[in-house]
C-alpha positions as CSV (number, residue, x, y, z in Angstrom):
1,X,-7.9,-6.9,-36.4
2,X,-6.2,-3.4,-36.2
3,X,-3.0,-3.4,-35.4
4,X,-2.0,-2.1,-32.4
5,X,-0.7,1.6,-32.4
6,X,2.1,2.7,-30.4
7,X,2.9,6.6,-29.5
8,X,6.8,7.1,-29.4
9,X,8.1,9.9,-27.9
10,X,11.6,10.5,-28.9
11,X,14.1,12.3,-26.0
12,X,17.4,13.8,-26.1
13,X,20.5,12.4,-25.7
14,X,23.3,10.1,-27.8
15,X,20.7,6.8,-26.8
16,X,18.4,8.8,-29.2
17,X,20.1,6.8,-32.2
18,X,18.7,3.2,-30.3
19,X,15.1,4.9,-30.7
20,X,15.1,4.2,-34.5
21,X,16.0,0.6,-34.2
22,X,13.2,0.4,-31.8
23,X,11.0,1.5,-34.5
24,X,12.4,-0.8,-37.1
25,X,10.9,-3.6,-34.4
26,X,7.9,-2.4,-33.7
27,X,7.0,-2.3,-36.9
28,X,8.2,-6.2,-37.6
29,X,6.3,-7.2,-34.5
30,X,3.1,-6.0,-36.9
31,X,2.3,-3.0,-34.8
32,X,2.0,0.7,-36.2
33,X,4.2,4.1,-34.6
34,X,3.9,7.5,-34.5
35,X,7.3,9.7,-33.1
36,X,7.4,12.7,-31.8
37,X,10.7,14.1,-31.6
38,X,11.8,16.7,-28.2
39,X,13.8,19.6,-29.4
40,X,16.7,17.6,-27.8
41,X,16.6,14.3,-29.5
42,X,16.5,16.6,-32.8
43,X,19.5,17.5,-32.1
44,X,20.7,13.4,-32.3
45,X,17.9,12.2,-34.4
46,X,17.0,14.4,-37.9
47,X,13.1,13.6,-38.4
48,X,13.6,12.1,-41.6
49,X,14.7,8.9,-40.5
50,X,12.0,8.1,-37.9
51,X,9.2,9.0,-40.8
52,X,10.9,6.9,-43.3
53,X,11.5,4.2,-40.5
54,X,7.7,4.2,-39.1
55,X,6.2,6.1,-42.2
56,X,4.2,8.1,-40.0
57,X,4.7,11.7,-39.9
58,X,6.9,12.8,-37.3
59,X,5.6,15.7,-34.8
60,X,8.0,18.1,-33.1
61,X,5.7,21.2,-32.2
62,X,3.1,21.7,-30.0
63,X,2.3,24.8,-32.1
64,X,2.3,23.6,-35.6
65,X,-0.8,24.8,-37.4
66,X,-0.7,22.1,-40.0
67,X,-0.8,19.4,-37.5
68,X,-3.4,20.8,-35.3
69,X,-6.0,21.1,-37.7
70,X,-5.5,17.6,-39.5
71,X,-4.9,15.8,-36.2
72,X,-4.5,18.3,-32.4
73,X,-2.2,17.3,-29.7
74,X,-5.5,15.7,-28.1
75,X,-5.9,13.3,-30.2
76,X,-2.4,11.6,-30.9
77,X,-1.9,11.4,-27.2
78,X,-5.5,9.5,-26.6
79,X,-5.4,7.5,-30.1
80,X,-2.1,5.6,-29.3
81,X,-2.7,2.1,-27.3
82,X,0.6,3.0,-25.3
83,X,2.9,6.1,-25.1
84,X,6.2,5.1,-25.1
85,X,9.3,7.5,-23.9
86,X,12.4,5.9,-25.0
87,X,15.1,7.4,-24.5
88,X,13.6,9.0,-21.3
89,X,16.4,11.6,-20.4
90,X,16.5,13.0,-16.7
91,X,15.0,16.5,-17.4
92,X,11.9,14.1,-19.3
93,X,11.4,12.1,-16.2
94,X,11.7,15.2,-14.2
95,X,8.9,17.2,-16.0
96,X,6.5,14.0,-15.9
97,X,7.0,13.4,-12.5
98,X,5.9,17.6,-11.9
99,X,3.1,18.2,-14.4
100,X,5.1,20.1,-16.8
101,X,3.3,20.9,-20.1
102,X,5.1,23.2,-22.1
103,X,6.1,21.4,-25.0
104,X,4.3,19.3,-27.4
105,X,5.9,15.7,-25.6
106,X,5.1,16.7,-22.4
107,X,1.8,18.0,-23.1
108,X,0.7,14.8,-24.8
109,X,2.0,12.9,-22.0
110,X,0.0,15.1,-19.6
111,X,-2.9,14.8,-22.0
112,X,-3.0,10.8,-22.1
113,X,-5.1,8.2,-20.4
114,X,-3.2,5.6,-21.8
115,X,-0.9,3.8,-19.8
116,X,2.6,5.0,-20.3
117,X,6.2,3.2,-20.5
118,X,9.6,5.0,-19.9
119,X,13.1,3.7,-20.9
120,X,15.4,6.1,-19.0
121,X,19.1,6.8,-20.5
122,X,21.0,9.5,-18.9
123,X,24.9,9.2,-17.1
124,X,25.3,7.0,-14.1
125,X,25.3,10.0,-11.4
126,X,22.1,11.7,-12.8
127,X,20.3,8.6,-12.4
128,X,21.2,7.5,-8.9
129,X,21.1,11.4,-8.0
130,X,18.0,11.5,-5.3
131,X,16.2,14.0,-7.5
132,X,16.0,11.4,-10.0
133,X,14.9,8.3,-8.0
134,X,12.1,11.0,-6.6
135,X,11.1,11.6,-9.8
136,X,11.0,7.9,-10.9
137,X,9.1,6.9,-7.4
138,X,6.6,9.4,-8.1
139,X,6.4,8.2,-11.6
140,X,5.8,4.6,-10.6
141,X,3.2,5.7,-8.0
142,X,1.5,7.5,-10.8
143,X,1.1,4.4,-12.4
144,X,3.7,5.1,-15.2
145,X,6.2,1.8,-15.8
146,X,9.5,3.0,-16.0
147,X,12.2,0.4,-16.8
148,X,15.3,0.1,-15.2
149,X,18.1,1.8,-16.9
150,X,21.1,-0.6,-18.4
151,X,24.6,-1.3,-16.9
152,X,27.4,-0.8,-18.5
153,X,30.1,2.1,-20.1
154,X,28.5,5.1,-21.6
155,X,29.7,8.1,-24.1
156,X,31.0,10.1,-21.2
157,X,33.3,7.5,-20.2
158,X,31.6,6.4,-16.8
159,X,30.4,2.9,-16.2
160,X,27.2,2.0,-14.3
161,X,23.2,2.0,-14.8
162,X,22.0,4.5,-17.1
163,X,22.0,3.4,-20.4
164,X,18.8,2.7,-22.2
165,X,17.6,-0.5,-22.3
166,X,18.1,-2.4,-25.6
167,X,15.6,-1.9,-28.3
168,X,14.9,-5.8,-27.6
169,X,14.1,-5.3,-24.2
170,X,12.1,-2.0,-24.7
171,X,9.8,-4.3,-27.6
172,X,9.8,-7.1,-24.8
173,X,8.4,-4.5,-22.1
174,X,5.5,-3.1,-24.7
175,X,4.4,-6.4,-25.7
176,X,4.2,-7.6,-22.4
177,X,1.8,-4.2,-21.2
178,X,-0.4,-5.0,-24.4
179,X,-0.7,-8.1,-23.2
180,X,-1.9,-7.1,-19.6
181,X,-5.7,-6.3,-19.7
182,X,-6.7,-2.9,-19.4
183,X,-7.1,-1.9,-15.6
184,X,-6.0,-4.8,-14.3
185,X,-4.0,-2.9,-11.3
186,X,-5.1,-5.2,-8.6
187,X,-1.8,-5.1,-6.9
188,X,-1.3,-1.2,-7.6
189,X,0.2,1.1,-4.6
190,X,1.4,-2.5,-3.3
191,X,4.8,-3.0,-2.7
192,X,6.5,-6.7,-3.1
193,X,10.2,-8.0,-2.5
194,X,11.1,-11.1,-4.7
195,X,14.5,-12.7,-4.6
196,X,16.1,-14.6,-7.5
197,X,19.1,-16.4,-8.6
198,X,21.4,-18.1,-6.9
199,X,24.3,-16.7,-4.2
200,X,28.0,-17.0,-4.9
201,X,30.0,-17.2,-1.6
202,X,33.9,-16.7,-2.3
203,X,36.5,-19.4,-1.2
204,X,39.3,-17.1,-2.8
205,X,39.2,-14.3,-5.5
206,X,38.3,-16.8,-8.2
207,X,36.6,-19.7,-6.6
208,X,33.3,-19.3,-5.1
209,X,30.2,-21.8,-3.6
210,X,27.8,-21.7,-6.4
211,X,24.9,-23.4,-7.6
212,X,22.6,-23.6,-10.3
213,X,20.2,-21.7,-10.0
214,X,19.1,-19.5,-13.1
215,X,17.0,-16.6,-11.3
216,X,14.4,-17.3,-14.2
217,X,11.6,-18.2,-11.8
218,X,12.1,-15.4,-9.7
219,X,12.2,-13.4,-12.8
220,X,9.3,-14.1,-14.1
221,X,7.3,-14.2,-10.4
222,X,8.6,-10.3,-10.4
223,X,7.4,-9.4,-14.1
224,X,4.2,-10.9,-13.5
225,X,3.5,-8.8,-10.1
226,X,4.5,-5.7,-11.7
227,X,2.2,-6.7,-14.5
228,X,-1.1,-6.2,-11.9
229,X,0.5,-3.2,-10.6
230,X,2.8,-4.2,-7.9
231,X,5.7,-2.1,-6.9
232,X,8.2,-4.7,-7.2
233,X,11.8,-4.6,-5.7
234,X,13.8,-7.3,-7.4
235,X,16.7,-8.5,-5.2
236,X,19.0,-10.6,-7.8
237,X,22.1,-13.0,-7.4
238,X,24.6,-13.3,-10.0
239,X,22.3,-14.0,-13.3
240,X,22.6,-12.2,-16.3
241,X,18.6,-12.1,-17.1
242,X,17.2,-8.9,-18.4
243,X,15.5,-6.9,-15.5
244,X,11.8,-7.1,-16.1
245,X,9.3,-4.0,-17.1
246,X,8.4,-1.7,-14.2
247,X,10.9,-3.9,-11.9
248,X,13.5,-2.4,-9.5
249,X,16.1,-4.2,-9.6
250,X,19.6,-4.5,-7.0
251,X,22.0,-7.2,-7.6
252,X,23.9,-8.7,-5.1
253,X,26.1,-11.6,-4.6
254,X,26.5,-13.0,-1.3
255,X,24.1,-14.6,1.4
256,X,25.0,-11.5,3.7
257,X,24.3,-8.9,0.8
258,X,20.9,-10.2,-0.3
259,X,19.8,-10.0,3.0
260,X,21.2,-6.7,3.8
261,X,19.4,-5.4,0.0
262,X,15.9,-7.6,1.5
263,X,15.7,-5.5,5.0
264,X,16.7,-2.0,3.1
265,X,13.8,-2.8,0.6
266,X,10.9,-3.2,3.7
267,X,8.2,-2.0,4.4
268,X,6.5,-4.4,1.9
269,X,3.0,-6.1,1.8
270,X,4.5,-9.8,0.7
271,X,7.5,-10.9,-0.3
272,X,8.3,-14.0,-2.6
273,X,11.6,-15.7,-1.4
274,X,12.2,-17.6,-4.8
275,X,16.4,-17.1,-4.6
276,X,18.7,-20.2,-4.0
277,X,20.5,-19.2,-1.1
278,X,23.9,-21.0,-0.2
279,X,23.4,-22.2,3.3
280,X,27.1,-22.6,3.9
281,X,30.1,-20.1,3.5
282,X,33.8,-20.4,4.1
283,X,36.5,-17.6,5.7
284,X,37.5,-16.8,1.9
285,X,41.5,-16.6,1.2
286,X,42.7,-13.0,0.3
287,X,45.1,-15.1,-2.5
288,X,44.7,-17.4,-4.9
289,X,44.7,-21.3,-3.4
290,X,47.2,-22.3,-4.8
291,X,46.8,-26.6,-6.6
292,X,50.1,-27.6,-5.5
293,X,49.1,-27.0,-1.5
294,X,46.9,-29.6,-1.6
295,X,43.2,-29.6,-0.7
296,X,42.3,-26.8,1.0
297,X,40.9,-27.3,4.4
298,X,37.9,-24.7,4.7
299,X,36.0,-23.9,7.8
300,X,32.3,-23.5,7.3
301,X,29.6,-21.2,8.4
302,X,25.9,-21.4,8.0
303,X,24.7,-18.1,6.4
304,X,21.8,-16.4,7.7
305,X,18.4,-17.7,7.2
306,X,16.8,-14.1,5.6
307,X,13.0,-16.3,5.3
308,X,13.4,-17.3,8.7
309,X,14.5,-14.0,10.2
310,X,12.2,-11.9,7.7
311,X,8.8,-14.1,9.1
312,X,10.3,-13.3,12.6
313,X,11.4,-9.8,11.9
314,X,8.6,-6.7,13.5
315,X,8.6,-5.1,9.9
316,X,7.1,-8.4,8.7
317,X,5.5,-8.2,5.6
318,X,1.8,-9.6,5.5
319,X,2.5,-12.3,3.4
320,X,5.4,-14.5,3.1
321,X,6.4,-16.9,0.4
322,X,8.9,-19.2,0.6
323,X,10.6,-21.4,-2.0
324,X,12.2,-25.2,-1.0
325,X,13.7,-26.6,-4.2
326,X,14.0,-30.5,-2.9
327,X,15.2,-34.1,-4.3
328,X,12.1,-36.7,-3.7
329,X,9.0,-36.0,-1.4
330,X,9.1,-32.0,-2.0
331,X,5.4,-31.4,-0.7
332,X,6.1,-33.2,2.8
333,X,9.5,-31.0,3.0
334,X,8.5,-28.0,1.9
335,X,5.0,-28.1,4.3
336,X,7.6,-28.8,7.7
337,X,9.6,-26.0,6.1
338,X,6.6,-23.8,6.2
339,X,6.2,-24.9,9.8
340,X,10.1,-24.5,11.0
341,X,10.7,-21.4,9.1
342,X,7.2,-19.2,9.9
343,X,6.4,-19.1,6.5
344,X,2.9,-18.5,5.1
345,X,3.0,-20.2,1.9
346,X,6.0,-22.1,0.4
347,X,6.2,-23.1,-3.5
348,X,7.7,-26.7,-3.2
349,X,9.7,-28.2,-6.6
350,X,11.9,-31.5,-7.0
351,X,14.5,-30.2,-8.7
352,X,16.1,-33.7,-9.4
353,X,15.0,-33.2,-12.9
354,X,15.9,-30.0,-15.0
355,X,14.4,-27.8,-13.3
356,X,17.5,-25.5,-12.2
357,X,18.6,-23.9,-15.5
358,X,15.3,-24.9,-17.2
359,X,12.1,-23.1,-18.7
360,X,9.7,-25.3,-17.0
361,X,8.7,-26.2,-13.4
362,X,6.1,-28.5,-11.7
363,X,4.9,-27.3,-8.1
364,X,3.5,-27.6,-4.8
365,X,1.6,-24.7,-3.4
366,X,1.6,-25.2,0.8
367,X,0.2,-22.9,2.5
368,X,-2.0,-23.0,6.2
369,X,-5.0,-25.0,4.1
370,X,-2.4,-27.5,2.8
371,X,-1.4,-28.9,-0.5
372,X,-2.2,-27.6,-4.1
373,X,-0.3,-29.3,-7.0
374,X,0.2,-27.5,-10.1
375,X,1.4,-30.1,-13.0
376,X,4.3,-29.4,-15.1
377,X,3.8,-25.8,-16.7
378,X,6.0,-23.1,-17.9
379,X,7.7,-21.0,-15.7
380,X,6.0,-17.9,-16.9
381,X,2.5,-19.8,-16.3
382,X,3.5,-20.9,-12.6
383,X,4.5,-16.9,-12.1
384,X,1.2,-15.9,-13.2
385,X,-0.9,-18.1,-11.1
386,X,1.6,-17.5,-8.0
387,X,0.6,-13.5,-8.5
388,X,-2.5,-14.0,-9.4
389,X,-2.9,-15.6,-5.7
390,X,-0.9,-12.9,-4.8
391,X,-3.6,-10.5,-5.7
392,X,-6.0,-12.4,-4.2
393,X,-4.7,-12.9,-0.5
394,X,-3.2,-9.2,-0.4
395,X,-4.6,-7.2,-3.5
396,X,-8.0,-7.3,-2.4
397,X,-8.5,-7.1,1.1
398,X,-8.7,-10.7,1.8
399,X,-8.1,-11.4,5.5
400,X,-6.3,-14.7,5.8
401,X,-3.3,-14.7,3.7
402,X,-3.1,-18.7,4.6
């Protein structure tokens, strides 16, 4: 079997250095690469090192005769079984997102009918500057998965999302769209909210209402959707998981912040409810309670129900999908919870086990025609079949979503 043949198209920038790591792992994975290197990242990256790393030739000019008559632009854009930009600088994303063609990377990408992934790296402010998130919605609407950029401190000092993804995740992201089968974009144009994680409600400035929930089957119910071609807004608690290919992401932490980040993501055609929200939270202390006070006597609060008041809100999305994690009996449970909480479907786990924290999960699927049991599986396998419903109820015109 051939091995599978990846295009890499190499911006500028300081990430550029990350792209020859990326190379190093594509090749161990047992796939083949050919770079092409912008007139920016040349100015990081010398193309010595990504021809030695891949031992491909490296291309850097559209009008190189040498090139074009042993293989034209054309070709390497069509013969490649993805194009990969990585690192995707703003003024990249920008001339994707317009057409642009007047250079040999963005040529090629105009050129392709591959399907296309984009690791963005620029500074914080570029990337949340509106041009940019226009550029990157057109882009996804296009059909192009762009990754969400990294958190953390960057060259010039600042701190926020905009680094490039690790090479790791960038390998993660390509294996998983070889994976997907060609065209299989039933969910495409179609935008989904998922939730994930748990919610941490503070008592003071360092203790907080927890539990333990890892956000890994929301995680995976997110990747999975985005791998038919949803539009996928992930709303996350406090989990340190890697965002998913394709995925927007927003972290939050509170009860009252997911469901502010849930209502500012609608309009949305479903939306998969799979976080552990804290039902109670306390008037938090502006100091530190202090041990030798005593046991502190809190006053609760129920947080708001966001399944509840997203079913009843008038922006409703078509399909709801709730998730009751439960101790004993979780079908019976979960199938009144349907009924009390105007849910279309709920996913129903015991979670007496070790579920929470774990890699697998055994399910019941409720929804209006009752009870579907789905054995012990992993928790990418119950994320699969939960989209691949998904795509069924609201991916291709089906009329009854129950």
């Amino acid at each position: 079997m051939q091995a599978r043949r990846i295009l890499l198209i190499v911006g500028g920038g300081i990430a550029a250095y990350k792209a020859c790591e990326l190379i190093r792992l594509i090749r161990k994975a047992g796939m083949s690469v050919r770079c092409v290197l912008t007139d920016a990242g040349a100015h990081f990256v010398t193309p010595m090192t990504p021809a030695a790393l891949s031992e491909q030739p490296v291309h850097t000019s559209l009008f190189d005769l040498k090139d074009e008559t042993e293989m034209g632009h054309i070709q390497l854009s069509r013969e490649a079984d993805l194009v990969v930009v990585a690192p995707a600088t703003a003024d990249l994303l920008a001339r994707m997102a317009t057409g642009r063609a007047d250079d040999l990377a963005s040529t090629l990408l105009l050129a392709t009918d591959k399907r296309v992934l984009a690791a963005p790296a620029m500074n914080v402010r570029m990337w949340t500057h509106a041009a940019t998130q226009r550029n990157v919605a057109r882009l996804r609407a296009d059909g192009v998965t762009v990754m969400a950029p990294d958190e953390g401190e960057m060259a010039c000092g600042e701190y926020g999302p905009g680094r490039l993804p690790e090479p790791e995740s960038i390998l993660a992201a390509i294996e998983a769209m070889l994976a997907q089968a060609p065209g299989d974009a039933r969910l495409a144009g179609r935008h989904v909210i998922v939730t994930a994680g748990p919610t941490h409600e503070p008592i003071d400035p360092v203790r907080v209402i927890a539990n333990r929930s890892s956000g890994k089957q929301g995680f995976a119910i997110a990747e999975a959707l985005a791998r038919l071609g949803a539009r996928v807004t992930l709303v996350a608690g406090p989990v340190s998981l890697p965002t998913p290919a394709g995925v927007t992401r927003t972290d939050v932490t509170t009860a009252a912040e997911m469901r502010a980040a849930v209502r500012a993501a609608l309009p949305a055609e479903a939306a998969v409810m799979a976080a552990a929200v804290a039902d109670w939270r306390v008037e938090a202390s502006p100091t530190k309670l202090s041990k030798a006070d005593g046991p502190p006597r809190l006053e609760w609060s129920p947080n708001p129900d966001i399944l509840a008041e997203l079913a009843a809100d008038p922006a409703r999305p078509r399909l709801i999908v709730g998730f009751a994690a439960e101790t004993g009996d979780a079908a019976a449970k979960a199938a009144a919870k349907r009924e009390r909480k105007r849910a279309d479907w709920i996913v129903a786990n015991d979670v007496s086990g070790d579920v929470m924290g774990g890699d697998r999960n055994e399910v019941h699927l409720i929804t209006a025609g009752g009870s579907e049991h789905w054995p012990r599986l992993s928790k990418a396998e119950v994320a699969r079949r939960l989209a691949e419903r998904i795509a069924q109820a609201i991916g291709e015109g089906a009329g009854d979503a129950g």
